[in-house]
C-alpha positions, 0 to 999 in steps of 0.5 A, a space after each residue: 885587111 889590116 886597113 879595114 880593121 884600123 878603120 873599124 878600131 877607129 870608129 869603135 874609139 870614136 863610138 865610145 868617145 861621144 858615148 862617154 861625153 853623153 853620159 858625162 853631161 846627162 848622168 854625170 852631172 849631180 841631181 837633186 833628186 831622182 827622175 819624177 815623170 809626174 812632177 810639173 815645172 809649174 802648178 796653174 789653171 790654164 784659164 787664170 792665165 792673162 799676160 803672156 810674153 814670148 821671146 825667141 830664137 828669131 828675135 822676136 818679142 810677143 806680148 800678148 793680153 787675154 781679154 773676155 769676148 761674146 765667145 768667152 776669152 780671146 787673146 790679142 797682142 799688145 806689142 810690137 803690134 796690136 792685132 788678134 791673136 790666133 787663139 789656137 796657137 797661143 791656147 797651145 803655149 798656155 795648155 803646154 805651159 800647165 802641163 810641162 813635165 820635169 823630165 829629171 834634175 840636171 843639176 840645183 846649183 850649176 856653176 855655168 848657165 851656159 853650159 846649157 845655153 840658159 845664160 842666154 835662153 834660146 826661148 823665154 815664155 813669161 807669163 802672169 795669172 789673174 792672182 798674181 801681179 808678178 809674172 813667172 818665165 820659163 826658159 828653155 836652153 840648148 837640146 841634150 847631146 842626144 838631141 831628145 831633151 831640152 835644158 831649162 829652168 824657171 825664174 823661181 829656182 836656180 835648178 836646171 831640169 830637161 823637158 821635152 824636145 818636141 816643147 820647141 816647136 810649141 813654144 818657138 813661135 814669131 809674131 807672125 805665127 801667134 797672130 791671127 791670119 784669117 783672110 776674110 772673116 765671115 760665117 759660111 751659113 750666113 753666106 748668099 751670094 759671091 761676086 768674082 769681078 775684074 777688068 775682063 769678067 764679072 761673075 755672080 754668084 746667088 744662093 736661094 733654098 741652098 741651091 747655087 745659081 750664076 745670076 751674072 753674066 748669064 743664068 745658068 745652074 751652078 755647081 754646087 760643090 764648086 761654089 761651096 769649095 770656093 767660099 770653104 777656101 776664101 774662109 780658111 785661107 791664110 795669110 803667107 806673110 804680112 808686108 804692111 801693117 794698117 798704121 804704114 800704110 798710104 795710097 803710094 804704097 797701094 801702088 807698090 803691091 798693085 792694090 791702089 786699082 786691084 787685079 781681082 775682087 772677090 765680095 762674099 755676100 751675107 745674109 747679115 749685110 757684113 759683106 766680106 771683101 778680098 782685093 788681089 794686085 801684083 805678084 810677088 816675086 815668089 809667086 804669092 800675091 799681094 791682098 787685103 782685106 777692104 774693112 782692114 788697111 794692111 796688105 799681106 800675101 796670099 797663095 797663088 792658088 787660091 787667086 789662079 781658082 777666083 780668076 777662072 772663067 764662068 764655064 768652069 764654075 757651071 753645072 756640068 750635070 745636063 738635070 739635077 734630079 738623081 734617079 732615086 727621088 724621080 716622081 714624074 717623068 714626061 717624054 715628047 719625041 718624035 710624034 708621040 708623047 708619055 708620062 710616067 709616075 712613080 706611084 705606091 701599091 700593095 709593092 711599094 714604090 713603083 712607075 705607072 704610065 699615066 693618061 690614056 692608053 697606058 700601058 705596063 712599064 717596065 720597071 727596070 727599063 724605066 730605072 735604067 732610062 733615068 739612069 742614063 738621063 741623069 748621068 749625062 754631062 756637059 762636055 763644054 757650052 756654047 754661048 749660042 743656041 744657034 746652029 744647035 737644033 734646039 728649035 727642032 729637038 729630038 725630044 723634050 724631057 720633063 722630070 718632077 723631082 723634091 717640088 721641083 719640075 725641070 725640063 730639058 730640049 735636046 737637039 741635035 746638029 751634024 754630029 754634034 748633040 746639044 740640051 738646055 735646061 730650062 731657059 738656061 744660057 747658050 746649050 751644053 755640047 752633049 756626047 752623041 753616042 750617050 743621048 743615042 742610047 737614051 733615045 734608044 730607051 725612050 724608043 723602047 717606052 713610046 
């Protein structure tokens, strides 16, 4: 019992000592003036804001210049490269900068900068107006014992006030990370066509009225998600790091990175003839991958996810819906089965939209059989493809089914051979190897229409 309640006094010492130094260096220490939440470290408009250099604790010194473009103002670096910046992350130096607030006054005539790590800053941001031909820097020191403040001061005073802390991650920022990453430039509106191609596969893909359709190495329907998700991903990838700048580089050092004869290419291919061109070599040997964009001499690194997605096979990327039509924009349905042949339309009367059979001999329809026959059909799925019809009973189908839909007429066989079913849509490649018991259910439905 005693040790216990030794080893309590003793936390307890320990407790009010590192209080008591805390209170020392934030409370003790003379300020100038009482704490004003509202007053700002500088008085400037964001915009007239043209030169900006940034030093941090990495080493790294980054000049910037701001210059007019078509989209208003961009910013570039000058030095130690001369590359786009990425205009989010600096506009986030720039926006901080103007809205710093002194947290409080520490001290207006410190005897020792180093107290707060200000003799040597650990980030100094320097930057120049429009109006003024002298540049103004901020620097910022050590955080606060308490960790939620940091020491800084301006080269226009000699006082040292706290900011605060989360302002690091801000303004704490590499070359690497001021710089624009962007793998391929291009506009995702603009685009109408991908081709994936390598040593062992070519796939192409065309856009025409904002359906996606693989025209190469065979013409088959495309799924449209997948397709869109691709080219989403290829226009917002980033670089992971940059391992040669244009000016270093030469054909043999191509061939370090495997991008002298590359791996993988992908083309995005655009409206306007700006076609985009991603080449991918070796990996690294953390996993990433060596790139580079062909209208750009640098090579850089790119997740292996992204190239793992562009290197898979033409199957994954083909529509796996055996029609395209959804049941609520279905205007046309013929059926051929068996001997007997039907059509139906959706047609509108005193009751709205309802399905009539049409042509002779037509009978009532069923309104709610008819909605559950769509139902089905559009529901179902391609489990896998073969590259043959042969062997499929697609030359003896079990019945042929047309639907007009948005302008649109698509008409798919259905075959079957042993215990596998197989459908095509229109003269698409090969056939979609179908699940038996679901067609036996529509064919059960289709028997309950003819």
């Amino acid at each position: 019992m005693i040790r216990g309640l030794r080893s309590t006094l003793m936390l307890l010492v320990l407790f009010i000592t590192l209080g008591g130094y805390a209170y020392f260096i934030e409370s003790e220490r003379p300020p100038a003036s009482e704490n004003s939440s509202s007053e700002l470290a500088f008085e400037l408009d964001p915009e007239n804001i043209v030169e900006l250099q940034v030093t941090v604790k990495e080493g790294d010194v980054t000049r910037l210049e701001r210059s007019p473009d078509d989209d208003g103002n961009s910013w570039s670096i000058r030095s130690p490269v001369e590359v786009d910046a990425d205009d989010n992350s600096v506009s986030a130096i720039v926006n901080a900068l103007e809205s710093l607030e002194v947290t409080r006054v520490v001290e207006i005539e410190p005897s020792n900068l180093s107290t707060f790590g200000l003799a040597d800053p650990v980030i100094e941001v320097s930057f120049r107006t429009e109006n003024s031909s002298t540049a103004s820097q901020l620097l910022i020191g050590d955080q606060t014992p308490t960790g939620s403040d940091l020491y800084a001061k301006t080269d226009d005073s000699t006082r040292v006030f706290l900011i605060a802390n989360f302002h690091e991650s801000t303004f704490n920022r590499t070359t690497f990370e001021l710089r624009d990453k962007t793998v391929l430039d291009f506009d995702g509106p603009d685009v109408e066509g991908l081709l994936i191609s390598s040593d062992d596969f070519v796939i192409r893909f065309s856009k025409n009225n904002n359906v996606w359709q693989i025209t190469e190495p065979m013409n088959a329907r495309a799924d449209f998600g997948l397709v869109e998700g691709l080219i989403g991903r290829l226009g917002s990838a980033e670089m992971q790091s940059v391992e040669l700048e244009s000016n270093e580089r030469s054909p043999e050092s191509l061939e370090l990175f495997g991008l002298a004869d590359a791996n993988l290419t992908v083309s995005v291919e655009t409206s306007n003839a700006d076609d985009a061109v991603l080449e991918m070599g070796s990996e690294t040997s953390d996993g990433a991958v060596f790139s580079r964009d062909a209208s750009r001499d640098l090579v850089f690194t790119i997740d292996n996810s992204l190239a793992t997605d562009l290197g898979r096979t033409v199957d994954v990327y083909r529509q796996k819906d055996l029609f395209s039509f959804r049941p609520f924009n279905a205007t046309q349905l013929n059926i051929e089965y068996g001997e007997a042949t039907k059509s139906f339309k959706k047609q509108e009367d005193e009751d709205g939209s309802v399905w009539k059979q049409v042509g002779r001999n037509a009978e009532e329809v069923d309104q709610t059989t008819i909605e559950e026959l769509l139902t089905k059909l559009s529901a179902l799925r391609a489990q896998s493809f073969v590259d043959s019809q042969d062997g499929t009973g697609l030359d003896s189908p079990l019945a042929i089914v047309e639907i007009e839909f948005d302008d649109t007429k698509e008409r798919v066989v259905i075959g079957r051979s042993g215990e596998k079913t197989y459908g095509v849509n229109g003269d698409e490649h090969g056939a979609a190897n179908l699940d038996s018991q679901a067609v036996d259910e529509i064919l059960n439905s289709i028997d309950a229409q003819l």
